[in-house]
N, C-alpha and C positions, 0 to 999 in steps of 0.2 A: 659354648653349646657342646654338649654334648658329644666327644668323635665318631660315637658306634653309632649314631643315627646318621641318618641319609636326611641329608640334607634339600629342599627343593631347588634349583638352579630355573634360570631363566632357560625356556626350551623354545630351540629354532635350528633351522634347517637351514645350511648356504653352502652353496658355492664349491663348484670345479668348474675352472675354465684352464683351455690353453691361453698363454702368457702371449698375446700379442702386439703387436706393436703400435702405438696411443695416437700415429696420427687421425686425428680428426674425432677423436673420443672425449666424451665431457669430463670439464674438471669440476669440482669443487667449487660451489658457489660462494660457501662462506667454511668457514672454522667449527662450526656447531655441523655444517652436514661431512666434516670429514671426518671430527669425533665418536656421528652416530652413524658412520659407513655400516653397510652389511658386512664388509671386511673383519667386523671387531667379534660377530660371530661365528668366525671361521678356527679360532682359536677355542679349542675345549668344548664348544655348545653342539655340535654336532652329532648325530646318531642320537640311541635312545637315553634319555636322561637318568641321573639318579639311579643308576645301577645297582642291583645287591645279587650276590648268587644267592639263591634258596637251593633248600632241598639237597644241601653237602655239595652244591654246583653242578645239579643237574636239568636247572631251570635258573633265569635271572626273572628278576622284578622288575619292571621300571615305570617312570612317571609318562604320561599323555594328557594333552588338556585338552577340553570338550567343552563345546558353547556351554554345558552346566559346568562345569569346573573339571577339577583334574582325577584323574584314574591311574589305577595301581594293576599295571598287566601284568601277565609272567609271558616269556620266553620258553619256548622246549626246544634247545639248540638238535637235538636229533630226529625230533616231527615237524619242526617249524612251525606247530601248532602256538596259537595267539591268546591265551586265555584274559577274563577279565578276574582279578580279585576283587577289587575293592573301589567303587564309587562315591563318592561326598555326596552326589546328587540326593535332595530330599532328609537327607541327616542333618542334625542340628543337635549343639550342646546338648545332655543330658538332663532335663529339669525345664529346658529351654526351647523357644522359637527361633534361635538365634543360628543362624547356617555354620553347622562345622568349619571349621577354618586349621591348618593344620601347617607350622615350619619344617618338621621332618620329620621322620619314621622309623623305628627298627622289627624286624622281624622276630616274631619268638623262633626258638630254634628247633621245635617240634612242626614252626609254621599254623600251627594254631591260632594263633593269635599277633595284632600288631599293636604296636606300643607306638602313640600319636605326641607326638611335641608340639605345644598350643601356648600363647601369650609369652612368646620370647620377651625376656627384657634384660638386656646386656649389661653383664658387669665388665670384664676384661675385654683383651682381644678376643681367646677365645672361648669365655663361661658366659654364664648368666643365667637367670632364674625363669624356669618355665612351668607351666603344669601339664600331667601328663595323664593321655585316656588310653583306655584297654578295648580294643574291639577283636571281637571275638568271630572269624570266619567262619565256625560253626552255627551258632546262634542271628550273628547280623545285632549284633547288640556290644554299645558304646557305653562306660562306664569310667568313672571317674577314678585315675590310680592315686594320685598323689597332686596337690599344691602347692606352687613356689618353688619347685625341687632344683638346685644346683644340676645334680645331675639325675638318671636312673636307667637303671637296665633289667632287660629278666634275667634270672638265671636259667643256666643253661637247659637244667629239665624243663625249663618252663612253667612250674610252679607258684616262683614267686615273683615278686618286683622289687627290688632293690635302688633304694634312696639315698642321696643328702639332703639333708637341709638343715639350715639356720645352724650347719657345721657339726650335725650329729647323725647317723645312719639309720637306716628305718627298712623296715622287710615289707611288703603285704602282699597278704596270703591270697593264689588269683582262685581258691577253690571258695573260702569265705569272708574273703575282702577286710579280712583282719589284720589290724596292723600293727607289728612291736619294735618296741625303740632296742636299741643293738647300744648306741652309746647315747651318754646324759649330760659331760661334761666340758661341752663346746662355752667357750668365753668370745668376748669380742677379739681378739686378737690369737686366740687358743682353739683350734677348730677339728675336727675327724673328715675324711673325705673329702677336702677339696684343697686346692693350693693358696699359696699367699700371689701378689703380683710378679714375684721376679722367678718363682720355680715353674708357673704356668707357663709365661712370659721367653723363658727362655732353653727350657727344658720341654715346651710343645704341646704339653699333656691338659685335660681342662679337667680329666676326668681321675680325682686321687684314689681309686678303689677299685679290685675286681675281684669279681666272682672266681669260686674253686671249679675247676670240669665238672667234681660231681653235685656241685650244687651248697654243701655242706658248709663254707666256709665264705667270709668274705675279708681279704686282705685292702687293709687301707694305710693311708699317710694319716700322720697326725701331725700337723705344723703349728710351730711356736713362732707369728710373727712378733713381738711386743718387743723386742728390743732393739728393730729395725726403725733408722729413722725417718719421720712423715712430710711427705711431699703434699703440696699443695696447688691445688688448678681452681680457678672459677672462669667464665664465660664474661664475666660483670654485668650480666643481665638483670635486672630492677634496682631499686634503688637502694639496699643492701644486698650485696651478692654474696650466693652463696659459697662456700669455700670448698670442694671436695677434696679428703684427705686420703691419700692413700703410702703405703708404706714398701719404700721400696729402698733396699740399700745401693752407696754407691761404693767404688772401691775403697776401700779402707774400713768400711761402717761394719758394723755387727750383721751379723745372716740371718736369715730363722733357719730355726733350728727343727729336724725333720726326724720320725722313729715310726716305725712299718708294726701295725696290730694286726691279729686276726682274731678275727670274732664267728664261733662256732651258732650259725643261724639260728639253732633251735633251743640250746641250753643258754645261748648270751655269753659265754667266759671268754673273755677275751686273753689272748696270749701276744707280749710284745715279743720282739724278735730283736736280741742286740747281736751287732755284728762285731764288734768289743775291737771296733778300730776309735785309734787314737787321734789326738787335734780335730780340727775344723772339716767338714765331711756333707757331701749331699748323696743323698738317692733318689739316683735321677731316673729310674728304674724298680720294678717286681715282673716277674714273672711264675706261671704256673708252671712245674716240671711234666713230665708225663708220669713220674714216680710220685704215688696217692702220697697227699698228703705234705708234698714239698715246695715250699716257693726257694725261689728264686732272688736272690736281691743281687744288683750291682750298686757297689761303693766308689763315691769319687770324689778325692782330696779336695780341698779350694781350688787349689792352684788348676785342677783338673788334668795333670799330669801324671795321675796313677788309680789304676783303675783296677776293683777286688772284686770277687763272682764269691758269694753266700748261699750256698744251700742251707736252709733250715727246716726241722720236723716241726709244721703246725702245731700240734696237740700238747709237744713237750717243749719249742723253744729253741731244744738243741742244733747248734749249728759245728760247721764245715767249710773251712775257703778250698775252696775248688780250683781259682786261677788268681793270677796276677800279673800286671802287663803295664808298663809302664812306658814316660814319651819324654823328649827331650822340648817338646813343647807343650801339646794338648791334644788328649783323646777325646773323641768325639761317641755318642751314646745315638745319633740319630741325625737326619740328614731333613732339615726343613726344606732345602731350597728341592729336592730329588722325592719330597712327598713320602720319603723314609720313614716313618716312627719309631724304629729299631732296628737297628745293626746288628742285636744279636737274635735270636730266633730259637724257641723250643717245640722242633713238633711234636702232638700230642700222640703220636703213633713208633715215637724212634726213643731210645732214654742216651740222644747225642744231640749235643745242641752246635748249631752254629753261626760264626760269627764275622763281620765282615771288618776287616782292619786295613791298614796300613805300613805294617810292622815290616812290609818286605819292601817298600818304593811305591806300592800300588795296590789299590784298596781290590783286595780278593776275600775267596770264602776260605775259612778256616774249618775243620769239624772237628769238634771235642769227643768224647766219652765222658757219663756222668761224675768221675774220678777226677776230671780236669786235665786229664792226658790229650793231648795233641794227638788227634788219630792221624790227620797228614792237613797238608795246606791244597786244596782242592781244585785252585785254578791258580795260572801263573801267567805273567806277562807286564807287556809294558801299554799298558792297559787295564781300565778298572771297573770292575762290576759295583753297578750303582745300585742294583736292588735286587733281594731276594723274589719273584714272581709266585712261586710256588715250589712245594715240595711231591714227589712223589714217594712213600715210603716205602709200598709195597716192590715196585721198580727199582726203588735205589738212585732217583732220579732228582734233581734240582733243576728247575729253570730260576734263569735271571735276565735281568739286561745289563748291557754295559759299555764299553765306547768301543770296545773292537768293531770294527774298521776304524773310528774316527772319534774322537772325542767331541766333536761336531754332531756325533750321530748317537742314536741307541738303538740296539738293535737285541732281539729277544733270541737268547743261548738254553741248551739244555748241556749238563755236564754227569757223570755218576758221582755219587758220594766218594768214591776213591776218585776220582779227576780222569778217569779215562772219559772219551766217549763226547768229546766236547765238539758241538755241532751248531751252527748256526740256524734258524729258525725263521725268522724274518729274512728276505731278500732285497727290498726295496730303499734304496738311500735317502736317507731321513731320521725324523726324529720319532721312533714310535714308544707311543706311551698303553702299557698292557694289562689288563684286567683280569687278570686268569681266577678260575673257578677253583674253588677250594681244595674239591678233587683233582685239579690238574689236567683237567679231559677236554675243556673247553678254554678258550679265552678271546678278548674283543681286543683290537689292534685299531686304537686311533692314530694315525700317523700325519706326517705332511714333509715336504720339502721345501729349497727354497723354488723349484719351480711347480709344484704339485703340491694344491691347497690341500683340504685335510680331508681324509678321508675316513672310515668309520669300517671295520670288517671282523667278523666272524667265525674263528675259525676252530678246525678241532684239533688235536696236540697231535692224534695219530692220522685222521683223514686229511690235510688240510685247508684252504678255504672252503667254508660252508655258503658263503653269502655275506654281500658288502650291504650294511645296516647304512649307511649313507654316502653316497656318492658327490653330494654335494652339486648335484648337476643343476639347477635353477642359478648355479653364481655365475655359469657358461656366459649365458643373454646378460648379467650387470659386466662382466670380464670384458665382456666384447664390446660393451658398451662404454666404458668407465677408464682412464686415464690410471693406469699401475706402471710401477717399477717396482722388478721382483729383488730381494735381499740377495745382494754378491757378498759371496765370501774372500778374504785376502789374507796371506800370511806376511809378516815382517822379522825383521834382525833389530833386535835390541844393539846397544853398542857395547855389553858385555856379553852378544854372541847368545841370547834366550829367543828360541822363536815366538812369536805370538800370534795366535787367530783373532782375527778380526772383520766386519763388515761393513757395508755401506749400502745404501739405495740413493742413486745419482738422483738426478733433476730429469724432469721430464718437462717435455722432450730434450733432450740428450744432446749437447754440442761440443765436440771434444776439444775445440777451436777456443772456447769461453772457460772464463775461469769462476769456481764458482765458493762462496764461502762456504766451513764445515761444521754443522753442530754434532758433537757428541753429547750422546743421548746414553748415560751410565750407571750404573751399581757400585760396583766391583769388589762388596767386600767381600771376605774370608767365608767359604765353601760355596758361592756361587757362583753362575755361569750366565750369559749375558749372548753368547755369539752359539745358531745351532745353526745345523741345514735345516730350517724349518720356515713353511709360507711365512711372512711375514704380513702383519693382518691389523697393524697398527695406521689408524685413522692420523694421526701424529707425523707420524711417517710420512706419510704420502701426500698429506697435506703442506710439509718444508720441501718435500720432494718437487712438488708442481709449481713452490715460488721460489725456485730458483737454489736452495742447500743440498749441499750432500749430508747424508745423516750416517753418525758413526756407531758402532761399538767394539768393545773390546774386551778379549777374554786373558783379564793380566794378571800379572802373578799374583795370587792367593787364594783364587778363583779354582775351583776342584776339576778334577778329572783329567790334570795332567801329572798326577803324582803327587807323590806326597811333598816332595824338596819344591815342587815349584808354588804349593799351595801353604805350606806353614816357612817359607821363608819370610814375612810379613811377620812372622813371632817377635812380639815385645817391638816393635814397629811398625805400630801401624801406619798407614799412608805415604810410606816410602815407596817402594817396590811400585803400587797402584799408580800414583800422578808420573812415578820416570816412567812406566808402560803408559799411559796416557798422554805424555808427553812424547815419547819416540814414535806412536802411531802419527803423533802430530806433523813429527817433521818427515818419515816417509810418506804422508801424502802429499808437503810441501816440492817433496819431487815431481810429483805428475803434472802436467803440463794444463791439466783442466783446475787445478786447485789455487785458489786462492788464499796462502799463505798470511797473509795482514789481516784474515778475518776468520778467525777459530775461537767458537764456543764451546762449552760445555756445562748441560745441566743434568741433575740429577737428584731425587729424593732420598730420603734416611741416608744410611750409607753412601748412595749417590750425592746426597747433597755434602755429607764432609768432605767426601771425594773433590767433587765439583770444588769448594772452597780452598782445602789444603793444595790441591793440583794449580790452581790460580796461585798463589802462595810462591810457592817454589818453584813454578816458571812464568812468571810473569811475562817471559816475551812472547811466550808461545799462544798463552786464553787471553783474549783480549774483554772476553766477557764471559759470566758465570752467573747460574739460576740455580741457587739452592734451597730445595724443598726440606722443610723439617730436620736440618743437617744438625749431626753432632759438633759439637765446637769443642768440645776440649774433651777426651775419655774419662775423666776423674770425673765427669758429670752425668754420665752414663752409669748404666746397672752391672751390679758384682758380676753377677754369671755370665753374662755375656761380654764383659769389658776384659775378667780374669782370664777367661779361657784363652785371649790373645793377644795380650798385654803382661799376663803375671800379676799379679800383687803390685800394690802401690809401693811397699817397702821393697820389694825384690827389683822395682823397674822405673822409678823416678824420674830419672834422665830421660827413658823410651817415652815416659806422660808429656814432660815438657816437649821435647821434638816434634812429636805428634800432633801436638794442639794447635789449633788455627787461630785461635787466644794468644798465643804465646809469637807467631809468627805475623800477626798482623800488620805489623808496618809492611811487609813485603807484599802485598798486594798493590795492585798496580792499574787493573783493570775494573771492569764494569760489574759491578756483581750487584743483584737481584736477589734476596733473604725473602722467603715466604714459610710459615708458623701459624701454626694457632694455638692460642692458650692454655686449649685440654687437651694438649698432645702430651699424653701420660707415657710415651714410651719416650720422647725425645725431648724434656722438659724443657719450657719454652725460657728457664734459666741461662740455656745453650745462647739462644738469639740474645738476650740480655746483655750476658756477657761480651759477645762479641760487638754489639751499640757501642760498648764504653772502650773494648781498645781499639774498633777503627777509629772513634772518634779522638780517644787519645793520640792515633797514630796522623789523625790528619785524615782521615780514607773517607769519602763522604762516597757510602752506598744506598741502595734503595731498598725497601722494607715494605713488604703484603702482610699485615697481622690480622687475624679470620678468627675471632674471639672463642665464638662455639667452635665446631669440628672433632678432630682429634688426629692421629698420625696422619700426615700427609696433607694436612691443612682443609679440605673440601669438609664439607656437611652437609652438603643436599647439591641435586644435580647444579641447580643456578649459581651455587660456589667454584663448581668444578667447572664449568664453562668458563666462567669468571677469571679462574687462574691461567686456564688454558690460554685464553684470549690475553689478558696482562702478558705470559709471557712469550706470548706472538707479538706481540706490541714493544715489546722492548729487545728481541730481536730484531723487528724490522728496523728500528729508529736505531738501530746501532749499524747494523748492516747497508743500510740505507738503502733495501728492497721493500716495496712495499706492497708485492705480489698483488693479490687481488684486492687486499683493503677492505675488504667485506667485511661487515657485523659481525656480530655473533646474532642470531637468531634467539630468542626465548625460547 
């Protein structure tokens, strides 16, 4: 889908309570009500939904729903004035009786006009093909833009609409609803504008193509999958099943091959842009410059260890390297887990770009000059700025967030373009996650801790707090009602002397005298984070909580925001670092006097689930039992881009493939382990689980197996799947543990 659209979210309001203490508070009747606690919308759902700044950020948008359906308000953070834009109520399809129905929206950028996303139907994780209506806040009149379209956007005058489809690009005109083809030469495997599965997949992007500031141009990808090899999934549903094929390389396999066009909107000429680098190569990356007429591209090797900055002149082709910057492991273009889409950053008011690396220990802001000159390196410390917030150009100003105080935390900084002037901006300990207006004048601050659920606030850059947009007070009466244990944080000593963050939510009610078994509940691969000061609001949680577990996580090495050395030392080894930090959590709890050392779990999905198996593996005395969701079993089975970036080349790192693999290590298991897969898990081919059938079985290892035919990552299809899992692996905790807490159903 689409990323410049706003998406609908489910919208509800919960919860601030003080944390008290659960004698005589209800628990959980079954497993199904602690899944569907109001705790689970305490996380992200809170305050106004679907956010957009309008109006250069001087009013937001957002969704509200209404016995007729849902509404498109705006914001005037300086009147607090409420307005209504846009109701569904009484509109219906164009031609039709049929009630408007809409997945997301974007705004024209005159405000004009909104551009509606209707009949989503999913190709990847994140594209798929939708059709898109034009409604016009002048007139109150809904008209048909485009059908089937991969992606579409206006441009920026607002003039026109801009398409893919069926892998070729399309303009129409919003003055006379005329439409012209820009390119003609899409094949099935050969496409304009949109990605194959491993560049979307793993480079972020759903949308291959953007518009020029002034309207004039539009720069896109043209990918070459056909020499990539094809994978295969079916569900085995009827009595021939179908086979869906899709093509995705693994390490060693051939790539598609990627070359950036621009196509001049109104003459059609289109100009390719070569960036005349040698060998194997992705762009992972374009941007527009603030200088008319210039994109942007970044270039990055296979290996993804060296990384090139291209300016090129639209009209003529002619290009320029700018910069080059190279890694003894791998450069990173964008930050999924941190909701990053780019690291680097061109604003359209400054002709200096910048960018956030790691070149010094610790991921700060860098500022170029169009030249590629290093104007200075902008912040400094042992500490890391995880996102750009906003720029101020006129000011000379950058806000960001980043762990200063605490890697545990994120807290919202403003700095100057030369680095004086660096101020903190948030005060409250926690995790806050920030919205700022485009202008920089305004921004919405959702925050929480671990004893301070999540709160929702409005504030202005120069006034500050305007007004708390949710308080979350209705969770008070369930708090006080409802049996919680809030998330404790802990640090430990590796036995090579690494410290590590970590947490827990004990058992309730709480006996320091009793000893009690531990499930880790994990991730941990490479650039993610697992452990914050933040509510904890998992229904999962609280639910092992009140029959008796302590539940764990851990933020181990490879895991971001403690530096660079502690997060790329997992290079070309993966799974090492990860299960000894999973294992040394293991044995200083084994110290505490309330833990139950004989009885340590660990489960975890994707990443969590290699984790979970390869950590069973190599300490076998330590996980007596292991639940792995959709886990990778061997990296050589896994995708180029994402397996290269951390692994290397299959030719450069052989030895690091075999080591790695849970395939290759499988007689060393020992304990109880739990495999759960579904067939059309197109990210983690269910090849993986295959595999691993024939050498436990070769090794002797008789494990247990959940295969969920439909689905896709992470095995669920529909809520009664996902109950389904939940509950199986509540059930094989408890029969191992030999608790059998409340024993309750699942409810339908």
């Amino acid at each position: 889908m689409n990323s410049r659209f706003v998406l609908l979210a489910a919208i509800g309001a919960l919860a601030v309570a003080p944390l008290r203490a659960n004698a005589q508070k209800q628990r959980y009747a079954s497993l199904t009500e602690a899944l569907q606690s109001s705790l689970f919308n305490l996380n992200g759902r809170s305050g106004p939904q679907n956010v957009e700044w309008i109006e250069g950020g001087n009013r937001f948008s957002f969704i509200t729903t209404t016995a007729q359906g849902s509404e498109i308000r705006a914001y005037d953070p300086a009147t607090g004035r409420d307005t209504l834009l846009f109701s569904g109520t009484g509109l219906t399809f164009p031609g039709t009786t049929n009630p408007f129905k809409y997945e997301g929206f974007q705004w024209a950028r005159d405000f004009k006009n909104i551009i509606f996303q209707t009949n989503f139907q999913p190709i990847y994780r994140r594209s798929g093909t939708s059709d898109f209506y034009i409604y016009s806040l002048t007139n109150r009149q809904l008209v048909l833009g485009g059908k089937g379209a991969r992606t579409a956007e206006l441009s920026p005058d607002g003039s026109m609409l801009g398409e893919e489809r069926g892998g070729d690009m399309y303009v129409v005109d919003l003055g006379t609803h005329q439409e012209r083809r820009l390119t003609n030469d899409a094949t099935e495997h050969v496409f304009n504008g949109h990605f194959d599965w491993v560049y979307e997949e793993e480079f972020g992007l759903p949308q291959a193509w953007n518009w020029s500031p002034d309207s004039r141009h539009i720069a896109f990808w043209k990918i070459d999958e056909s020499k990539e090899p094809v994978v295969q999934l079916t569900d085995f549903s009827g009595r021939h099943p179908d086979w869906e094929q899709i093509r995705i390389p693994q390490p060693g396999d051939t790539n598609p091959t990627a070359k950036i066009g621009v196509t001049d909107v109104k003459s059609g000429k289109i100009v390719w842009l070569d960036p005349h680098v040698t060998g194997e190569y992705y762009i992972p990356r374009i941007y527009w410059t603030a200088e008319p007429d210039t994109l942007a591209m970044l270039v990055l090797n296979r290996k993804q260890n060296d990384l090139k900055l291209v300016f090129f002149d639209v009209t003529t082709g002619g290009s320029r390297q700018v910069m080059e910057d190279s890694s003894k492991t791998w450069i990173d273009v964008y930050d999924f887990y941190a909701g990053v889409q780019d690291l680097m950053s061109f604003p359209q008011k400054s002709r200096e770009f910048f960018w956030l690396s790691d070149r010094d220990g610790y991921q700060h802001i860098y500022r170029f000059d169009y030249s590629g000159k290093l104007v200075q390196q902008v912040t400094h410390g042992h500490w890391s700025v995880t996102r750009i917030e906003g720029t101020d150009a006129a000011k000379h100003v950058i806000y960001f967030t980043g762990t200063n105080p605490s890697p545990l935390q994120r807290q919202l900084w403003q700095v100057n373009f030369d680095g004086t002037g660096l101020e903190r901006i948030t005060t409250t300990a926690g995790r806050h996650a920030i919205n700022m207006s485009p202008n920089a004048k305004y921004f919405i601050d959702s925050w929480s801790s671990t004893t301070q659920p999540r709160q929702v606030e409005l504030w202005s850059v120069a006034g500050g707090k305007l007004r708390t947009l949710e308080s979350n007070a209705a969770t008070t009466q369930y708090l006080a009602a409802h049996a919680y244990t809030p998330l404790e944080t802990f640090t430990f000593t590796t036995s090579d002397g690494v410290k590590i963050d970590a947490s827990m939510v004990k058992p309730t009610p709480f006996d320091p005298a009793k000893k009690y078994p531990v499930v880790f509940t994990i991730y941990g691969g490479p650039g993610s984070q697992g452990v914050y000061d933040q509510f904890d609001a998992s229904g999962w949680d609280q639910w092992l909580s009140q029959n008796g577990y302590i539940v764990v996580n851990v933020n181990n090495r490879g895991t971001n925001n403690y530096g660079r050395d502690f997060m790329k030392v997992v290079y070309k080894q993966l799974g090492k670092y990860e299960s000894a930090d999973f294992a040394a959590a293991a044995k200083y709890l084994e110290t505490l006097p309330y833990v139950d050392g004989s009885h340590v779990a660990i489960m975890g999905t994707s990443y969590g689930g290699y984790s979970t198996m390869y950590s069973m593996e190599m300490y076998p005395d330590v996980f007596g039992l292991g639940i792995a969701n959709s886990g990778v079993a061997d990296w050589r089975l896994y995708d180029t881009i994402y397996t290269e970036r951390y692994m290397s080349t299959l030719g450069d790192n052989e030895s690091g493939y075999e080591s790695s693999s849970v395939v290759v290590n499988a007689p060393k298991l020992a304990g109880k382990l739990l495999m759960i897969h579904s067939m059309m898990d197109d990210n983690v081919h269910p090849a993986n689980t295959m595999q691993l059938f024939t050498a436990f079985t070769n090794a002797g290892k008789d494990i247990e197996e959940r295969i969920y035919p439909p689905g896709h990552h992470g095995a669920a299809y529909n809520a009664q799947s996902a109950r389904l899992i939940s509950q199986v692996e509540w059930d094989y905790l408890s029969r191992w543990a030999g608790r059998q807490g409340t024993g309750a159903p699942m409810k339908p």
